[in-house]
N, C-alpha and C positions, 0 to 999 in steps of 0.2 A: 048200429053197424056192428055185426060179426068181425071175427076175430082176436088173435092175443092182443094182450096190451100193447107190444112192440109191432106189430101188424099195423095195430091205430095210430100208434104215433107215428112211426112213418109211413104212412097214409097223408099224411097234415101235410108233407114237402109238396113245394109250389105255391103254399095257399098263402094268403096274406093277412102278415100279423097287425101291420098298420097302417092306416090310409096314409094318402101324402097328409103332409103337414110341412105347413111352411114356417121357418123362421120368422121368431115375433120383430124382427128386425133385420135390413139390410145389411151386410159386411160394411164396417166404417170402422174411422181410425183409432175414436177411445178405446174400443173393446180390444182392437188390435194393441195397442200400446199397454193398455193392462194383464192383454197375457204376454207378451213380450217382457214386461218386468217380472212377471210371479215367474216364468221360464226361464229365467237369465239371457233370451235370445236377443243377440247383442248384432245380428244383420240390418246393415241400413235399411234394405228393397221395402222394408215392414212398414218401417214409418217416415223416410226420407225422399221426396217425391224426386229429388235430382240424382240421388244413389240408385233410386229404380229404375231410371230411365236411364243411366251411364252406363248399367246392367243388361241393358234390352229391353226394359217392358215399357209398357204405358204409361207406369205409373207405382204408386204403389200396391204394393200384392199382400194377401195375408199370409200368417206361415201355416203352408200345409197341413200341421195338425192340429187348428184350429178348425177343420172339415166339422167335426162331429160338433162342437160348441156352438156354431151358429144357431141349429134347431134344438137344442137342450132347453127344458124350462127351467124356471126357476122352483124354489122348494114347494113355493104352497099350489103352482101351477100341478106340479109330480104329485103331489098328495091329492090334488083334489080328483085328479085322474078325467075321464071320461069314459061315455058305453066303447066296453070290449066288442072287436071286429068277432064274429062268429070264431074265427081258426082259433084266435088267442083264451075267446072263452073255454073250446074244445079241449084246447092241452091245456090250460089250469085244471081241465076236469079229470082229462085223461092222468094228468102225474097227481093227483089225489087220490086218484085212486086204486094207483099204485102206491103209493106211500111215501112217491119221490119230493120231498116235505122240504131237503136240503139244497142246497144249492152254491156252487163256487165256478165264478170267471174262469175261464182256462186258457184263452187267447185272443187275441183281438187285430184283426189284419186287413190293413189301410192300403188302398189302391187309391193313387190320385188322377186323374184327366188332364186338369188343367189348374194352373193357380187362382186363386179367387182374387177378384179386385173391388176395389170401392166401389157400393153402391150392387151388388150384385146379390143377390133375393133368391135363396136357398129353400127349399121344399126336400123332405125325406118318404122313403117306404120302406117298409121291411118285410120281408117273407121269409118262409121254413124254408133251407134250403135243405136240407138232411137233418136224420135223427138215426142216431147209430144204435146199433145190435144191442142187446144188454151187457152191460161193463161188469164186471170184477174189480175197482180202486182198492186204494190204502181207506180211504173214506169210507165207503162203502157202497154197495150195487146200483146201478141206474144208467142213465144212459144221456151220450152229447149231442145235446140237440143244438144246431150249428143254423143262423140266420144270417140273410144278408141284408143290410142297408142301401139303400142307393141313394145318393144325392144327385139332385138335377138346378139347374138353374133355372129363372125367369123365362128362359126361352122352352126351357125343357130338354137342355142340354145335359148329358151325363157327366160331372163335374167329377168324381169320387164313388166310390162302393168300401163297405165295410163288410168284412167277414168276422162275424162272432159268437162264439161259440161258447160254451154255458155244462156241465155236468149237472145234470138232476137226481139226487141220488136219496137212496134210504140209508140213514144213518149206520152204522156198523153199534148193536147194544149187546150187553153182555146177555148170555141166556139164563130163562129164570128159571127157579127150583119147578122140578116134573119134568123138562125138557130133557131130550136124550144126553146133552151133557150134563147136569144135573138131574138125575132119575129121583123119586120120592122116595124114603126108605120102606121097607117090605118086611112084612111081619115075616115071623119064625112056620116052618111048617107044621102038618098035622105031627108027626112024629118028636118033632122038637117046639113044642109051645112058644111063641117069641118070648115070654116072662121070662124062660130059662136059655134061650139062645145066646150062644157066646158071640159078645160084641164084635161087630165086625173089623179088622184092622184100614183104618182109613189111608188109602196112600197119601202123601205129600200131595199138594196141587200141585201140577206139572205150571210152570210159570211161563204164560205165553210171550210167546216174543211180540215183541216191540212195535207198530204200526211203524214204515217206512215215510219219512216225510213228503211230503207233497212233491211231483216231480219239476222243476222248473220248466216253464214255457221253451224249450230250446227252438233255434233256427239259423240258418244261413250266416247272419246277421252276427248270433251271441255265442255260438257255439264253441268258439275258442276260446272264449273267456272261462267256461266253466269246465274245461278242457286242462286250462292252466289250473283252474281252481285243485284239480285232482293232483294236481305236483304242487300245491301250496305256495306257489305264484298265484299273488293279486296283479292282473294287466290293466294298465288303462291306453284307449284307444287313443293313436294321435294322428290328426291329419300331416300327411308329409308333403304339404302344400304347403300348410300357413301354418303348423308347429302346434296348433292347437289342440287341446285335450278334451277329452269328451269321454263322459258316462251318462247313462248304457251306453252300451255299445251299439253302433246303426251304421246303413252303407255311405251315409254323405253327411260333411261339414256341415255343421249349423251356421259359420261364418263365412267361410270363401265358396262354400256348395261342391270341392273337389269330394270324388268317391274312389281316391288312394289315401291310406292307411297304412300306419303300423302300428308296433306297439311299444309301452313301456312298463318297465316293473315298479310298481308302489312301494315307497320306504316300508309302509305300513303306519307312519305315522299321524295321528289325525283329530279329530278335536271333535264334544258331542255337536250337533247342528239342533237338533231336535230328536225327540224322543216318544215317546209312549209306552204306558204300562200295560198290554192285555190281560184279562183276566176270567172273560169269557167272551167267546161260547170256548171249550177245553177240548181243542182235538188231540189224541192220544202220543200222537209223537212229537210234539212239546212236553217242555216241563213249565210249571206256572208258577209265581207269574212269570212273564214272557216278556221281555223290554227288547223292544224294536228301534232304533236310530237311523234317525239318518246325522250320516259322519263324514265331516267334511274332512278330504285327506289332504296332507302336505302338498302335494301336485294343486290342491284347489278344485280339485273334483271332487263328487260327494255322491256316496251310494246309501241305499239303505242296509243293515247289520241290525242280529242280535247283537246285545250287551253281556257279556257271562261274568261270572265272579264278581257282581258286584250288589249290592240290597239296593232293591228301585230307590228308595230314600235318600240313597247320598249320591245320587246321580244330580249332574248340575249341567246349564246348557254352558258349552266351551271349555268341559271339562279333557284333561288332553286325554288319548285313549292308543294302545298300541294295537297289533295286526294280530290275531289268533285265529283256531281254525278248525271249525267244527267237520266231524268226519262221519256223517250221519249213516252212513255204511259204504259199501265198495266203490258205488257204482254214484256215490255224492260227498264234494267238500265242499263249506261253502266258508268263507271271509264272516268272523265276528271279531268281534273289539273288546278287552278288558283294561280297567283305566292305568296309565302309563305308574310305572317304580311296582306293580306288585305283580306277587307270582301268581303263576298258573293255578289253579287249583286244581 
């Protein structure tokens, strides 16, 4: 098939990346009650068949964003894999040989139909729905190639759709000696021998600036929050129904279901939850190592934060931790944590 690379890849929209596939199990209560605990989601409808029905439904219902976990396999199922549908083997070929090698999530956006209930037998597809122009990032060049999922039930009812979207990209590397920004050095002419050529005066390297960090997913949904971020207010969202506090920020209560909202301001006080040290792969606008937290705050909500000012090593889990604020340039702040009684650095 003729054409550019970007011609080919969006070529591939419509085609189908995965056949159905059906969840290796029907919706039922254990799996509902074990993500119910790792999620903190503390609504009866989930698991209380008389809360469900005092509610309106049938019965018990799973929570909504347990859509996509129904058909997920498990590890050795994902590794073992199976034969690539045509399309999907096409664009592995196609971003190969472009060199789009890299790869980061950029969003992911849940439409629900209906709630799923007990006993009800989930089946997935996914197809190309677009592959955009070639990009310019902080990362580097390529292009987002954006699929949808669809979930159906037993009947072959549309239950949910997933939009997700993906950048494929060639790395951004420094250029090497011969390239026009490093040229190779060049002898003396006829008239002056290079033996006897006066050394060239080398400028200073000019010091590139800084790769801009990654831009945050914004939406409908977050976009005040990192709104406040830029006035150095930390918000958490609170249902002005049932008083309850919630992070991230989303349109509806995870406990009474209302989608009125306000907000409030976070002491900034807050304690580690858990942590990690990254160390690669080393995107350029980081500095390394890189300690990522999740920080449970005074209110009792918990976001994830860098750590600054402090050596991965004497980091401890429920170590207390105050509000700081990195200002990664104009147009981004974002909330990190340094551990509570020391300064700034």
């Amino acid at each position: 098939m003729g054409g550019s690379l970007t011609e080919r890849l969006q070529a591939l929209a419509g085609r189908e990346l995965t056949a159905e596939t059906w969840a290796q199990d029907a919706v039922n209560l254990p799996m509902i009650r074990h993500w119910a605990e790792a999620m903190g989601d503390r609504n009866p409808i989930h698991l209380d068949e008389d809360a469900a029905r005092a509610a309106g439904r049938d019965g018990v219902v799973a929570p909504a964003t347990m859509l996509q976990a129904w058909t997920m396999r498990g590890y050795a199922a994902t590794v073992a894999g199976g034969p690539a549908s045509p399309a999907a083997a096409e664009l592995a070929a196609l971003l190969e040989e472009g060199g789009l090698t890299s790869v980061v999530a950029t969003d992911s956006e849940l439409e629900f139909a209906r709630e799923l209930r007990l006993g009800d037998r989930i089946s997935v597809t996914e197809t190309v729905e677009s592959v955009s122009p070639e990009k310019r990032t902080a990362l580097g060049t390529g292009h987002f190639v954006t699929t949808v999922k669809t979930y159906r039930d037993q009947d072959g009812e549309v239950v949910g759709t997933q939009r997700w979207r993906l950048l494929r990209f060639r790395p951004e590397r420094p250029a090497a000696p011969g390239t026009a920004e490093h040229p190779e050095p060049t002898a003396g002419t006829e008239a002056e021998p290079a033996a006897q050529a006066e050394p060239a005066v080398q400028p200073e390297p000019a010091e590139k600036p800084r790769p801009l960090r990654p831009r945050p997913a914004t939406n409908r949904d977050n976009a005040f929050w990192f709104e406040a971020c830029l006035e150095h207010r930390l918000l958490i969202q609170r249902c002005t129904a049932c008083g309850t506090l919630r992070h991230p920020p989303g349109p509806c209560c995870g406990v009474c279901r209302s989608f009125d909202w306000d907000t409030v301001e976070a002491s900034g006080r807050g304690e580690v939850y858990s942590f990690v040290v990254n160390h690669h792969p080393r995107v350029p606008a980081f500095d390394y190592p890189l300690v990522v937290a999740v920080v449970e705050l005074a209110e009792g909500t918990r976001l994830i934060a860098n750590l600054v000012d402090v050596e991965p090593d004497r980091i401890r889990i429920g170590m207390p931790v105050v509000l700081e604020w990195i200002d990664a340039d104009p147009q981004l702040s974002l909330p990190a944590f340094r551990p509570a009684g020391t300064e700034k650095n």
